[in-house]
TIKETOR-193074 format. One record per residue: residue number from 1; x, y, z of N, C-alpha, C in turn. Coordinates in steps of 0.2 Angstrom, whole numbers, plus 2048, in hexadecimal, padded with zeros to 3 digits. Layout:
residues N
SITE    nr   nc1   nc2   nc3   cac1   cac2   cac3   cc1   cc2   cc3
SITE   NUM     X     Y     Z      X      Y      Z     X     Y     Z
...
//
This chain:
residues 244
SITE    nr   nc1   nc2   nc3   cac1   cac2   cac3   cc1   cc2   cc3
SITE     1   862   82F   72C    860    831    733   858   831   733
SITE     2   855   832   72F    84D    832    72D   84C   82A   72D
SITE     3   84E   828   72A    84C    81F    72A   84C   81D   730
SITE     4   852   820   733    853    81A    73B   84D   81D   740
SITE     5   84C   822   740    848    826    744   841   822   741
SITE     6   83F   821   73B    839    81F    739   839   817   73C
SITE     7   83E   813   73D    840    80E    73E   83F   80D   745
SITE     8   844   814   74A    841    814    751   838   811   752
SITE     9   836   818   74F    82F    819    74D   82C   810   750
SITE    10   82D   80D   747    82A    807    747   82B   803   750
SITE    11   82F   803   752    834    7FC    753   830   800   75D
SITE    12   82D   804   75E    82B    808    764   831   80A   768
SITE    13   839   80B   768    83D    80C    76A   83E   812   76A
SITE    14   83C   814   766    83D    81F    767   836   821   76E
SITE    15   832   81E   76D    82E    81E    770   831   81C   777
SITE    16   831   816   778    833    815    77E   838   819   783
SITE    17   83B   81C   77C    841    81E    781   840   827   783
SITE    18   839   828   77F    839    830    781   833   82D   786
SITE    19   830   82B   785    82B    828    78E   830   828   793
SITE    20   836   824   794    837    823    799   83F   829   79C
SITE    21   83E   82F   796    842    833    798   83D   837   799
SITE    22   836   83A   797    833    83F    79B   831   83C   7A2
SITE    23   82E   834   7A4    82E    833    7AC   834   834   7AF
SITE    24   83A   833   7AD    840    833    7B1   842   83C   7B1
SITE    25   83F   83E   7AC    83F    847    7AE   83A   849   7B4
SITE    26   835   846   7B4    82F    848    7B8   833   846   7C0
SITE    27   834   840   7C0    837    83D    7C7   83B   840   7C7
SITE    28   841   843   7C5    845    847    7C8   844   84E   7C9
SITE    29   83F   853   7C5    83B    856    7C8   837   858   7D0
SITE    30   834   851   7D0    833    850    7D5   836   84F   7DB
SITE    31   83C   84C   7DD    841    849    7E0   842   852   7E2
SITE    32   845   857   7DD    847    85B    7E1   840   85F   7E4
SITE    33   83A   85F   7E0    836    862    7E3   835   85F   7EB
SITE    34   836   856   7EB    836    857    7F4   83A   857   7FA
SITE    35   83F   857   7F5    847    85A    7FA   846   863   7FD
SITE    36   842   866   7F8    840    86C    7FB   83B   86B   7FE
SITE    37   836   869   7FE    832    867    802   833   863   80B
SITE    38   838   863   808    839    85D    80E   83D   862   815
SITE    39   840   869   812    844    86D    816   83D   871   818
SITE    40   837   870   816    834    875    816   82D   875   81A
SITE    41   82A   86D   819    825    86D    81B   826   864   81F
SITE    42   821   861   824    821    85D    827   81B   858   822
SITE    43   817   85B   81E    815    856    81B   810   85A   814
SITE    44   80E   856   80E    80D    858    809   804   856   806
SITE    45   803   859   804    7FB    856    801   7FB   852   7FA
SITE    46   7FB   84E   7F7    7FB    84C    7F0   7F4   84A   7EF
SITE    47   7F1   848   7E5    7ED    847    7E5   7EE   840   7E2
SITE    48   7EA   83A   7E4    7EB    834    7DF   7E7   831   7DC
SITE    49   7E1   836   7DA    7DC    835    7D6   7D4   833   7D9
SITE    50   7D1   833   7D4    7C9    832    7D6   7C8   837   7DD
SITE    51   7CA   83E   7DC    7C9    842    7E2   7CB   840   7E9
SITE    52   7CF   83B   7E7    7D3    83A    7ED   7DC   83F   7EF
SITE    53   7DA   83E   7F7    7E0    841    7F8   7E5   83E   7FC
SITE    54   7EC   83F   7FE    7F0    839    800   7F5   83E   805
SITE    55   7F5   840   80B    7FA    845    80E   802   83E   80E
SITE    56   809   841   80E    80D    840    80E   812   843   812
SITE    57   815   841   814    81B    844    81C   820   843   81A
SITE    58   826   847   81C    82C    849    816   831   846   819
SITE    59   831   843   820    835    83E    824   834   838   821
SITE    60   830   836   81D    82F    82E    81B   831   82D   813
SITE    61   835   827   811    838    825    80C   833   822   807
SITE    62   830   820   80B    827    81E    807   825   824   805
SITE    63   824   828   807    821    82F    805   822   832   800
SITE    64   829   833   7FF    82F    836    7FA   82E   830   7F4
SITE    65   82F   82A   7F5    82B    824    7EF   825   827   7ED
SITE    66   81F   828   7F1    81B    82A    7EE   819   82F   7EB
SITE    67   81C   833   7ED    81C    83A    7EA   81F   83B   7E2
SITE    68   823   838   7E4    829    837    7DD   825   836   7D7
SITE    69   821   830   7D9    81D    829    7D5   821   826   7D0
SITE    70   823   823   7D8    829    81C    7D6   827   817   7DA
SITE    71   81F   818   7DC    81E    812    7E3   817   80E   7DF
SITE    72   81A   808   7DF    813    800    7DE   80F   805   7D9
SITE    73   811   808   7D1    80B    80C    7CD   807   805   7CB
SITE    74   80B   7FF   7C7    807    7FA    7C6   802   7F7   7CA
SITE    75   804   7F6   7CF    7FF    7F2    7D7   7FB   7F8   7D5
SITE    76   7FD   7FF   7D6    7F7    803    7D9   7F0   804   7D2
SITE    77   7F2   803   7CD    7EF    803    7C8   7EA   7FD   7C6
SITE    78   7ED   7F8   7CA    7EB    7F1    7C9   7E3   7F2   7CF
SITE    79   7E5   7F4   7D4    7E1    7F7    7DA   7DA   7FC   7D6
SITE    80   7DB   802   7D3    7D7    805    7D1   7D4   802   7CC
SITE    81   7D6   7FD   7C8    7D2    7FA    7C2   7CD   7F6   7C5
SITE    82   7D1   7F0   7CA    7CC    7EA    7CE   7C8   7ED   7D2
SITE    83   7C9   7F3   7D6    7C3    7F2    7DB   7BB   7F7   7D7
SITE    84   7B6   7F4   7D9    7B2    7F8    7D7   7AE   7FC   7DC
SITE    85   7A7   7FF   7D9    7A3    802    7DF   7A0   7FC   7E4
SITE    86   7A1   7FF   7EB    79D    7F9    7F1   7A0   7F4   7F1
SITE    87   7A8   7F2   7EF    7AB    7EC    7F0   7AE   7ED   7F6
SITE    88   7B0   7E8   7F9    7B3    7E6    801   7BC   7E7   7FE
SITE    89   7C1   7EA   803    7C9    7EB    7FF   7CC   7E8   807
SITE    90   7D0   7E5   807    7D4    7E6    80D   7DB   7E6   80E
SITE    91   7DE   7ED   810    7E4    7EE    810   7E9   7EE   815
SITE    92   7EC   7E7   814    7F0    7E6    81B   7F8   7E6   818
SITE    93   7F9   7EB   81D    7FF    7EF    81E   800   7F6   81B
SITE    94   7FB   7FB   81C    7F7    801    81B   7FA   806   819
SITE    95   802   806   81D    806    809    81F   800   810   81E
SITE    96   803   817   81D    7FF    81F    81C   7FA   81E   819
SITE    97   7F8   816   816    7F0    818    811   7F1   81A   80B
SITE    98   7F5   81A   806    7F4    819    7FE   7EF   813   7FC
SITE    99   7F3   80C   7FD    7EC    80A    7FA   7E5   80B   7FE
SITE   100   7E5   80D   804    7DF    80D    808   7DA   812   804
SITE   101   7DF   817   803    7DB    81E    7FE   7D9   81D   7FA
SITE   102   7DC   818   7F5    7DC    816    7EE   7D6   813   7EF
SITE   103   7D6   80E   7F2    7D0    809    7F3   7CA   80A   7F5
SITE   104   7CC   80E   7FB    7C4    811    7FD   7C1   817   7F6
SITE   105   7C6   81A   7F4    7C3    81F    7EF   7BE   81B   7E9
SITE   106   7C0   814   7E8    7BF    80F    7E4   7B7   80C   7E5
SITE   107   7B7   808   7EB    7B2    808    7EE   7AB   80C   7F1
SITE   108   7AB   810   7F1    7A8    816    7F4   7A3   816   7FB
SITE   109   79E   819   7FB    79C    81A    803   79B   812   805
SITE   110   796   80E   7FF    793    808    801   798   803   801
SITE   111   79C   803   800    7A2    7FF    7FE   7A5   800   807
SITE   112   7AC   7FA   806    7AF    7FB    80D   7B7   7F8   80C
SITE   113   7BA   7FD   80E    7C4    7FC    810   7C3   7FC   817
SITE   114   7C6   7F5   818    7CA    7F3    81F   7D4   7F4   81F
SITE   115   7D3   7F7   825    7DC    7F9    824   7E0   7F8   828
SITE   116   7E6   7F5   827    7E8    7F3    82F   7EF   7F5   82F
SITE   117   7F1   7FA   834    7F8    7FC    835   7F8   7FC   83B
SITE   118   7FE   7F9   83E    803    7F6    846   804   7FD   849
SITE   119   809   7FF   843    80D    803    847   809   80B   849
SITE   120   809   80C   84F    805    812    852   806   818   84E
SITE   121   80C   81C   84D    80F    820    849   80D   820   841
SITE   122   80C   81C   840    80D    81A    837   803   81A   838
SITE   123   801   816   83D    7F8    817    83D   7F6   81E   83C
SITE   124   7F8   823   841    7F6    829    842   7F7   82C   83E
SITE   125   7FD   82B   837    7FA    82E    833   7F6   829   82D
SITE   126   7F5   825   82D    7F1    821    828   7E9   825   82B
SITE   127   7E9   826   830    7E3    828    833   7E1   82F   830
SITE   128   7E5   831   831    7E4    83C    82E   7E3   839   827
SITE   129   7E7   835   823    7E3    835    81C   7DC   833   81C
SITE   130   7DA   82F   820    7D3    82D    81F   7CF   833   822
SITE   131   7D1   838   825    7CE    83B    828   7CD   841   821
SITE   132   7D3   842   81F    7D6    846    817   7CF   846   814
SITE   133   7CE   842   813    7CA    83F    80D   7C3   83E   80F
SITE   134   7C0   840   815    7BB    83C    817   7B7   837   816
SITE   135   7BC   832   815    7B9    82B    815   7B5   829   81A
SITE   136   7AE   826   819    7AB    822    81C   7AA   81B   81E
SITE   137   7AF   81A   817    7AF    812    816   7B5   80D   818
SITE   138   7B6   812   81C    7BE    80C    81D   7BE   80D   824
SITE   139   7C0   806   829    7C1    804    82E   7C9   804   82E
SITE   140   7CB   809   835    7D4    805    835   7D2   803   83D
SITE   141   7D7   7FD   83A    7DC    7FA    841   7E2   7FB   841
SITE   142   7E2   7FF   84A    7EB    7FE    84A   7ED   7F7   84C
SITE   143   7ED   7F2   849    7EF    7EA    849   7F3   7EB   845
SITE   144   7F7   7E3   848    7FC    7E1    840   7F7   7D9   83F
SITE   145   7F9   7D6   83A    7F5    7CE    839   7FA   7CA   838
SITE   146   7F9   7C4   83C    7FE    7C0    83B   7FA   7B7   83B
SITE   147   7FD   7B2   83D    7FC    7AA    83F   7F7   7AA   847
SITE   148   7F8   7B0   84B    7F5    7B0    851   7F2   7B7   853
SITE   149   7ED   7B4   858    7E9    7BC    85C   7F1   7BE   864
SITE   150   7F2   7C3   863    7F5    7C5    86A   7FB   7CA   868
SITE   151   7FF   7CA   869    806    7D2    869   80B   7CE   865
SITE   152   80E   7D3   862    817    7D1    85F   819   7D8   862
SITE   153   821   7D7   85C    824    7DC    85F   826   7DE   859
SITE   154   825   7E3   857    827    7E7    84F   82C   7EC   851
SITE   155   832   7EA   84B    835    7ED    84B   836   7F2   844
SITE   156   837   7FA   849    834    800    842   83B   806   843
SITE   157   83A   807   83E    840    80C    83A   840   811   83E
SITE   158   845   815   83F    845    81A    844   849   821   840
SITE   159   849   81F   837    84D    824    832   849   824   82E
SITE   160   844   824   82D    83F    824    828   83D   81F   822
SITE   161   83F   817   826    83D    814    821   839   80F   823
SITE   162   831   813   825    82C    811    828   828   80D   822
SITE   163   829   80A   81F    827    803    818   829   7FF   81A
SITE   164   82F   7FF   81D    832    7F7    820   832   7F6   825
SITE   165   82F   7F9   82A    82E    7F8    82E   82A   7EF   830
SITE   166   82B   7EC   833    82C    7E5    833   82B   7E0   839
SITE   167   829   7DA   839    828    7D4    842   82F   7D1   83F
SITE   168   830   7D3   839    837    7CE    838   83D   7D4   838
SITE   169   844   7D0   835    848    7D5    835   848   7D9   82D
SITE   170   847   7DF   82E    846    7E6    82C   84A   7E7   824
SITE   171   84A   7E8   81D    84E    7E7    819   850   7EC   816
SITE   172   84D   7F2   81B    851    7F9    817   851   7FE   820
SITE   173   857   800   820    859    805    826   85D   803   82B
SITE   174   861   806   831    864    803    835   864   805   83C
SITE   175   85D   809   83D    85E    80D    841   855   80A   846
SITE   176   855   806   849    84E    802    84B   84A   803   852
SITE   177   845   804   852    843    805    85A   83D   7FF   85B
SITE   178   83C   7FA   860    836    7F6    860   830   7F8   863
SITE   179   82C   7F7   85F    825    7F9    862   820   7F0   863
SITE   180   81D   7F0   868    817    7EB    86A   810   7EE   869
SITE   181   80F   7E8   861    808    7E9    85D   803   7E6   85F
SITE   182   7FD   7E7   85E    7F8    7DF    85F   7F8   7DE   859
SITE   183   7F7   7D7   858    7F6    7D1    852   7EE   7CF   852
SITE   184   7ED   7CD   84D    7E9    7C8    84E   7E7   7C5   847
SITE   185   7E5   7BF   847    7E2    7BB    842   7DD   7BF   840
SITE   186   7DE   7C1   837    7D9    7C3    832   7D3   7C0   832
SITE   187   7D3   7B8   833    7CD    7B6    836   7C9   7B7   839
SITE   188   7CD   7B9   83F    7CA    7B9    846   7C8   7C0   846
SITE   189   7CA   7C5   843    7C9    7CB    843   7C4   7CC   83D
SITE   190   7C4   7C8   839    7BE    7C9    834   7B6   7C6   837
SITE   191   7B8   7C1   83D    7B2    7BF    840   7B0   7C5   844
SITE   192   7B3   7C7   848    7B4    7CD    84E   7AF   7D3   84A
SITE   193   7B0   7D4   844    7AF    7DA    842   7A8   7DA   83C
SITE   194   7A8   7D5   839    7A0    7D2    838   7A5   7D5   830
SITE   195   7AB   7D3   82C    7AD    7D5    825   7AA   7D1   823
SITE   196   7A8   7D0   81E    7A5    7CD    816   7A4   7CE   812
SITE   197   7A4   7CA   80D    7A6    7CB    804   7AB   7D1   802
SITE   198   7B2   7CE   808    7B8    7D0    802   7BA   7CE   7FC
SITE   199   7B9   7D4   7F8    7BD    7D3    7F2   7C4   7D1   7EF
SITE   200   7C8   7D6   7F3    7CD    7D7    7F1   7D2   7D8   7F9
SITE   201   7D8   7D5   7F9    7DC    7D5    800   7E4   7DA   7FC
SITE   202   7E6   7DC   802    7EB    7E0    7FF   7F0   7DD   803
SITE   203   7F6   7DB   804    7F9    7D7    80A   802   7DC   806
SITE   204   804   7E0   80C    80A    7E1    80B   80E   7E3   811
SITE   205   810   7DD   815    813    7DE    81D   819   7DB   81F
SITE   206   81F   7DC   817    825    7DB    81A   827   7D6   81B
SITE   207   826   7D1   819    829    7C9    819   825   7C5   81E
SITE   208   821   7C9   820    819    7C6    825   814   7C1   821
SITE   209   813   7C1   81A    80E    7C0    817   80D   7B9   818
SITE   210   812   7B6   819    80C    7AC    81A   809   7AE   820
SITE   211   80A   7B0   824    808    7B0    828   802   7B3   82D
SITE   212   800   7B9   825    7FA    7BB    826   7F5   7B7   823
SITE   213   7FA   7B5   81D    7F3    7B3    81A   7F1   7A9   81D
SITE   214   7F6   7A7   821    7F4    7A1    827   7EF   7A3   82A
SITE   215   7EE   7A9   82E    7E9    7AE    831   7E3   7AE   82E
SITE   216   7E5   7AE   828    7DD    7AF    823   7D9   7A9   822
SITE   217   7DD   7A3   823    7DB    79D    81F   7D4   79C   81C
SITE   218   7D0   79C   81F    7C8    79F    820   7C5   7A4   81B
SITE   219   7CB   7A9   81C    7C8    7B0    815   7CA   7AB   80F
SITE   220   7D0   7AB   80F    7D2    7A8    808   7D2   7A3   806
SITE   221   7CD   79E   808    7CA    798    806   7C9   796   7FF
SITE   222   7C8   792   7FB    7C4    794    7F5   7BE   795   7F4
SITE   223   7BB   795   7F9    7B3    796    7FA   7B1   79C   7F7
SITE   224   7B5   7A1   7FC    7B4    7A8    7FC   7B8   7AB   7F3
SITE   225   7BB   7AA   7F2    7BF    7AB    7E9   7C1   7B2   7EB
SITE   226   7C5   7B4   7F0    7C7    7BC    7F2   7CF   7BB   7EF
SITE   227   7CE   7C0   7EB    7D5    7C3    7E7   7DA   7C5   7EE
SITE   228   7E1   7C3   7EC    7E5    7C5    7F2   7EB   7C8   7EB
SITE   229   7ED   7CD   7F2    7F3    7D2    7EC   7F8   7D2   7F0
SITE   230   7FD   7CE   7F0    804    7CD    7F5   808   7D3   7F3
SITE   231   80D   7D7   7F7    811    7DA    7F4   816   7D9   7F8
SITE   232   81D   7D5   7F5    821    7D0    7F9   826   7D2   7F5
SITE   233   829   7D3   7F6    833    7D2    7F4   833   7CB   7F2
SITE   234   837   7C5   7EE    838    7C8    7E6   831   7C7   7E3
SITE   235   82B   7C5   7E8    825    7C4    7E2   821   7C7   7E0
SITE   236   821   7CE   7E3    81E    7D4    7E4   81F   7D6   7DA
SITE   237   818   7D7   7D8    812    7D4    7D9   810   7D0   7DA
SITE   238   80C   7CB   7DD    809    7C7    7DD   802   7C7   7DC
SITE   239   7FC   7C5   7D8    7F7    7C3    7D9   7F4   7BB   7D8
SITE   240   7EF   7BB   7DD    7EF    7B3    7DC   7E5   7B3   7DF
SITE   241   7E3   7AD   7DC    7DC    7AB    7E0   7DF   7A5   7E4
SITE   242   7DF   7A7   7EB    7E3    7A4    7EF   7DC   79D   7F1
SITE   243   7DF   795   7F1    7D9    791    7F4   7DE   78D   7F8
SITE   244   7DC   78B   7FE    7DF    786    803   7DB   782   804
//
């Protein structure tokens, strides 16, 4: 019995397997902690580091992922390594503001996060977060981005599975109400608003992404050398130095 165990040992399998039974104790922990939660209160405060703070609504499926912490830990990690102090972030498809939080905490006052979320509902509260936190460095747009400047029609979860919400057809829920967004070209909106020296682009809109980043063609030229971080079903993660 001492050999195999010392053989565990060597070979990192004992290891492995008690890491991934205290996280899976932790998340189920958690899970019931926000089942009561969820009877109890309308929404949650969490911390997600560098004195950042993240409110969470107990109607949202994203929320309960992130609460758990079973949501994008690699991406978000990748996020806090890469950006530094005074760099440019920009987070398209904001939803409530995780990485905006993250980002902006990152960056700091002289630094700047640009943020765009469509949906009115899901905006207001990405907004209370920036408000949370008293971030001065981050701009939001309630836009979506796409190939053109003018309206779509977004179609958004009406049972709490406002992450999937979507201009295309929806991959998780079955219960949809249409809202008319303004769009516009990253381009034209990076002219519009005087952005420069983005570092880092965050793009995660639900089966939309060529066609934000068509919109960008201009940002992500190889001129400029800006890092783009796709998060797309099956390629999610993606990182790439995008040049056209």
């Amino acid at each position: 019995m001492i050999g195999k165990i010392i053989s565990h040992l060597k070979d990192g399998d004992f290891l492995h397997v008690a890491k991934n039974y205290l996280n899976n104790f932790s998340s189920n922990k958690r899970i019931t902690e926000w089942r009561k939660l969820r009877n109890e209160t309308e929404s949650v405060v969490i911390d997600v580091g560098d004195n950042a703070k993240l409110k969470l609504f107990t109607d949202s499926v994203l929320s309960e992922t992130i609460y758990v912490g079973r949501f994008e830990n690699a991406e978000l990690d990748f996020v806090k390594r890469y950006l530094k102090k005074d760099d440019v972030f920009l987070d398209i498809g904001a939803n409530v503001g995780l990485f905006t939080v993250v980002g902006a905490s990152k960056v700091g006052t002289q630094g700047k996060v640009y943020s765009f979320e469509p949906v009115k509902k899901t905006y207001t509260r990405l907004s209370e977060n920036v408000q949370l936190n008293n971030f001065t460095c981050v701009k939001l747009f309630n836009a979506g981005l796409s190939n053109t400047d003018g309206e779509l029609e977004m179609t958004t979860s009406a049972e709490g599975f406002d992450a999937w919400n979507s201009f295309g057809k929806p991959t998780a829920g079955s219960n949809f109400i249409k809202e008319k967004v303004a769009i516009y070209k990253l381009d034209s909106c990076i002219s519009q608003n005087d952005i420069s020296n983005v570092n880092l682009a965050k793009i995660d809109v639900e089966g939309w992404e060529c066609n934000v980043m068509i919109g960008g063609k201009d940002l992500f030229s190889s001129d400029n050398n800006v890092w783009i971080f796709v998060l797309c079903f099956p390629l999610s993660p993606l990182l790439i130095i995008q040049s056209i």
